[in-house]
N, C-alpha and C positions, 0 to 999 in steps of 0.2 A: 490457646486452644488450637488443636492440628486442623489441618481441611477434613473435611466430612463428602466422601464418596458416594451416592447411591449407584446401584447397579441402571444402567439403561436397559425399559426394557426393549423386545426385539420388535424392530418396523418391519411396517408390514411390504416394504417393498424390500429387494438385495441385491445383492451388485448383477449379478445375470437378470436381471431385467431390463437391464441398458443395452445400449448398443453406441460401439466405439466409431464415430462416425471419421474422424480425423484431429493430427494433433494440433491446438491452436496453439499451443505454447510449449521450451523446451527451457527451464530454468534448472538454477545452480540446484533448489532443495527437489524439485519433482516435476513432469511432464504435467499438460493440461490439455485434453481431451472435449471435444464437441461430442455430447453422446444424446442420443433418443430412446428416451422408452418404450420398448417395445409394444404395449396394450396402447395409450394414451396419446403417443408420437409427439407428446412432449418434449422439446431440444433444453439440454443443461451442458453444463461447462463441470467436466469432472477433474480435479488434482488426484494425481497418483503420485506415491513416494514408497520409493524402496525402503525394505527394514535393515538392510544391510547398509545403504549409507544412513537411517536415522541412529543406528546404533553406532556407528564408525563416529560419526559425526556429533553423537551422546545429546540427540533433539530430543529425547521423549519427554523432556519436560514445556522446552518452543516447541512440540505439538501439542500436546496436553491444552497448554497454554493456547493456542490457535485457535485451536475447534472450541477453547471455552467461552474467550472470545465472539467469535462467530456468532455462536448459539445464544450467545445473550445480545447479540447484536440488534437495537432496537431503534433507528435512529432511520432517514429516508436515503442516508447516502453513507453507510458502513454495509458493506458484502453482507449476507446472512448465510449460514448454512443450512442449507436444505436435508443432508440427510449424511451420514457417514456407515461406513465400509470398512471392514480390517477383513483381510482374506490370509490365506500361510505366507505370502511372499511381499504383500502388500498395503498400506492404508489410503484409503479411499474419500474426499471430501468431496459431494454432491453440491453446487450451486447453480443461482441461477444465471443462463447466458446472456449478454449482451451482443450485440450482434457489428454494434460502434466501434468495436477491438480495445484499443487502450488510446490513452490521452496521449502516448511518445507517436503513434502512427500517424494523427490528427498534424500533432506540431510538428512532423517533418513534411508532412503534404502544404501547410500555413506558412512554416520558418518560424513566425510570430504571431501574435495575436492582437487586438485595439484593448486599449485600458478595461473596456465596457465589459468584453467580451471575456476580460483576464480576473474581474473584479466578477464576475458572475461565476467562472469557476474555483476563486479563490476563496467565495463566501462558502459555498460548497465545502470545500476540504478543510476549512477555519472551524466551521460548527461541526463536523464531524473529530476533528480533533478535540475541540474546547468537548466534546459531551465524554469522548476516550480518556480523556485526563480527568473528567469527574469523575472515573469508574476507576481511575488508580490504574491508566494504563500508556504509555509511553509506545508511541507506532514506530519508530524508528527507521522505518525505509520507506520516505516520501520521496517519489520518484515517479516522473508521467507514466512509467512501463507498469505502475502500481493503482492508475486510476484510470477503471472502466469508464468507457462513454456509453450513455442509454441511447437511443432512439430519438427519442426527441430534444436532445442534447444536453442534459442534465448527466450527472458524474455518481462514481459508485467507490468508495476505497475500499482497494485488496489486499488480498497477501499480508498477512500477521504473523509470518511464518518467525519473526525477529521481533517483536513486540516483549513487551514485559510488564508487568505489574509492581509497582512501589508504590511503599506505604510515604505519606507527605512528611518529609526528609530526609526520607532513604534515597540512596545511590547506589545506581549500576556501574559496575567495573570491565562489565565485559566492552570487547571491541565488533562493531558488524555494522553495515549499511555497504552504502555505494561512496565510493569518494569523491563525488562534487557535492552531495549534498551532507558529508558530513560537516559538523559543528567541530568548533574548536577542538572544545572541551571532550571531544573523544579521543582527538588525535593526538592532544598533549602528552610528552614521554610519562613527566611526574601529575597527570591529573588524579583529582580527587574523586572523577567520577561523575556522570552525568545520570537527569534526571529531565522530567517535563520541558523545559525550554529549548532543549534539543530538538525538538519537534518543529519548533517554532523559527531555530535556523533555518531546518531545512525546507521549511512553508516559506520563507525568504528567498530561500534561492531557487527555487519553483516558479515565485510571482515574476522573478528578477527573469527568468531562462524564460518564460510564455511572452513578457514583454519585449525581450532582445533578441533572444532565438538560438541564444549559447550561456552556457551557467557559468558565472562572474568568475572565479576561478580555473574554470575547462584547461586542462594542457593534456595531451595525448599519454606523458608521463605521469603516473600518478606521486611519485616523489616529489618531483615538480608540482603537481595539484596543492599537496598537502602543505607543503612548505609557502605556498601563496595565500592559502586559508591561515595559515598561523601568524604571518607575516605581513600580509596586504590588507588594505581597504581596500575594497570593492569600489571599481571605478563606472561612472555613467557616460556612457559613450557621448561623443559631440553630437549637438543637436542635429549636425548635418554632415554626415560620412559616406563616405564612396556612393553619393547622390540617394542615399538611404534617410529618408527623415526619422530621427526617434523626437519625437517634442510629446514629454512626458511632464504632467504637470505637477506641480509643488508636493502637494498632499499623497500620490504614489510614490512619488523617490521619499519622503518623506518616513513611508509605512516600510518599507524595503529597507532605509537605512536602519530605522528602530530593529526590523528582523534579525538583520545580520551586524548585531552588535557583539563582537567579539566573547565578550563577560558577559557568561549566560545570568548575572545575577542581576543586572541592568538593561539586558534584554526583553523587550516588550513580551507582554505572555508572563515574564519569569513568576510575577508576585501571584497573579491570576492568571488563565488562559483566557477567559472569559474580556481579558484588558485587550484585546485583539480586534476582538468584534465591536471595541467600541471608536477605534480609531476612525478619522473623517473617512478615511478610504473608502468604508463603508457604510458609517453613519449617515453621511453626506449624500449619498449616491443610490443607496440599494436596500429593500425591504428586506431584513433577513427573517423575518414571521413569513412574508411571502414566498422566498425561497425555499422555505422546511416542507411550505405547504407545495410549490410546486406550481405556486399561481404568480410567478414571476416568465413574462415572454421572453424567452432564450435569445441570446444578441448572437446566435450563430445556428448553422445547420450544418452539424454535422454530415459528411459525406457513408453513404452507409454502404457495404459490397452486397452488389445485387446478387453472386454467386457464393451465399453468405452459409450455403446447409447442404452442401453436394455429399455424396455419401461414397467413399472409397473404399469400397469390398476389398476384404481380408486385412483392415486397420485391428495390426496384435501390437502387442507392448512387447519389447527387448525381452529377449530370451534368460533368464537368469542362472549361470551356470549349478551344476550339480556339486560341488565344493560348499559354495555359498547357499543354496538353499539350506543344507546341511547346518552351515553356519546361522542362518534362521532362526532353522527347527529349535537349536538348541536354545535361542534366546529368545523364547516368544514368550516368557512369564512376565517380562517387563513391559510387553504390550499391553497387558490385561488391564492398567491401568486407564488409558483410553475408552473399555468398555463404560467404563462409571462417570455418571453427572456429579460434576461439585456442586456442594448445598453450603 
């Protein structure tokens, strides 16, 4: 049976009721925006994406995909989308702001982080993944610069804009992420194709980078990256280097080496995602019922910018030449799909 569309109807707010207050973010798919509403003086985090690189780039299905995502986003630490936007030059996703920035700003202010503190936010992005994988969805770019920090130091995961949907034994053939946190099995010439456990790499070398303060693989070259990811074990620093102590105990190198198990078929996660959460890492150490709820004391305090909402008169978006508007106009029938809810 095909997907089934309905029409969305129209909210009752629109894109001119915001206001662009400055840009917080300048990414490969779309810019990201501090904006307020004007009646409410509500502050949101708005994504803008040109239609000319989604069409160049042939996303309208990873958006499609994104916003549906989003909008069925029902968990305490997956992003939700609040409201969406499609204008003649434009598509528009309305969320809400954090003020924390991302997780990559934190760990270069830290370098590193204590086990305590890496186990609080690993439990975070573990059940947010294991609940993504019960929905048939594969997040594919786990990466600090991907997870919001709240206020009172709890985490949010972003950007779906690369995710995808497989039915349980289907494989994705496509190639996308970032290359320290890709998995083997994508970068392999002759792979079969990856699915679910992939996730599970790169939640490996996340725990690995928050604990060391550089990702197991890192080389400046990414030819060089990819050939160590296919090639090397991942090695655990001396317990005592350049007067730096790492003394990590049994049960976390433990969980990291199960992660980054080359053969995603043997890869902890693979069979269940749910065999993640049940490792001592966390079993041993941390309520994860308390964590969903939010009644677990944070082992850190996020540093928050006091100059966090300034407002920069005459904040406009790139002028988009009169060629390519053109270029648009003519292909806005393959946007209309975005208007409609899947059922």
């Amino acid at each position: 049976m095909g997907t089934v569309f309905n029409k969305i109807e129209k909210r009752q707010d629109c894109f001119e009721d915001y206001m662009l207050l400055r840009r917080l973010a300048k990414g490969d798919r779309g810019d990201v925006y501090l904006v307020q509403h004007k009646t409410t003086l509500e502050y949101f985090a708005m994504k803008s994406i040109r239609k000319d690189f989604i069409i160049e780039n042939e996303m309208i299905d990873c958006l499609v995909n994104e916003k549906t995502i989003m909008q069925e986003a029902d968990h305490p630490f997956i992003l939700q989308l609040i409201s969406y936007f499609q204008l003649p030059l434009r598509i528009y996703f309305l969320m809400p702001f954090f003020r924390g920035g991302d997780l990559r700003t934190h760990q270069r202010r830290h370098t590193r982080f204590s086990e305590d503190q890496v186990r609080f936010f690993a439990a975070q992005i573990a059940l947010a993944l294991v609940h993504l994988h019960s929905k048939g969805v594969v997040y594919r770019d786990l990466k600090p610069e991907n997870i919001l920090v709240q206020e009172d130091g709890y985490l949010m995961l972003a950007d779906f804009g690369i995710a995808v949907r497989l039915r349980e034994g289907e494989l994705s053939q496509s190639f996308c992420g970032t290359y320290d946190y890709m998995a083997p099995e994508m970068l392999k010439k002759e792979s079969e194709g990856h699915s679910f456990p992939l996730d599970w790499w790169s939640f490996g070398i996340l725990v690995y980078e928050l604990l060391i303060g550089i990702c197991p693989f890192y080389n400046h070259n990414h030819h060089a990256t990819i050939k160590l990811i296919l090639s090397r074990r991942h090695a655990w620093p001396p317990e005592k280097e350049f007067k730096i102590i790492f003394n990590f105990s049994s049960i976390t190198k433990d969980f990291v080496d199960k992660l980054l198990v080359k053969d995603p078929k043997l890869r902890l996660g693979s069979e269940n995602s749910a065999d993640v959460l049940k490792h001592p890492f966390f079993q041993d150490f941390i309520d994860l019922e308390a964590i969903k709820k939010k009644a677990v004391q944070c082992p850190w305090e996020p540093v928050i910018p006091e100059a966090g909402m300034q407002v920069y008169p005459g904040v406009v978006e790139s002028i988009v030449d009169p060629k390519i508007q053109e270029f648009i106009r003519k292909s806005q029938k393959q946007f209309e799909v975005l208007d409609y809810e899947k059922q």
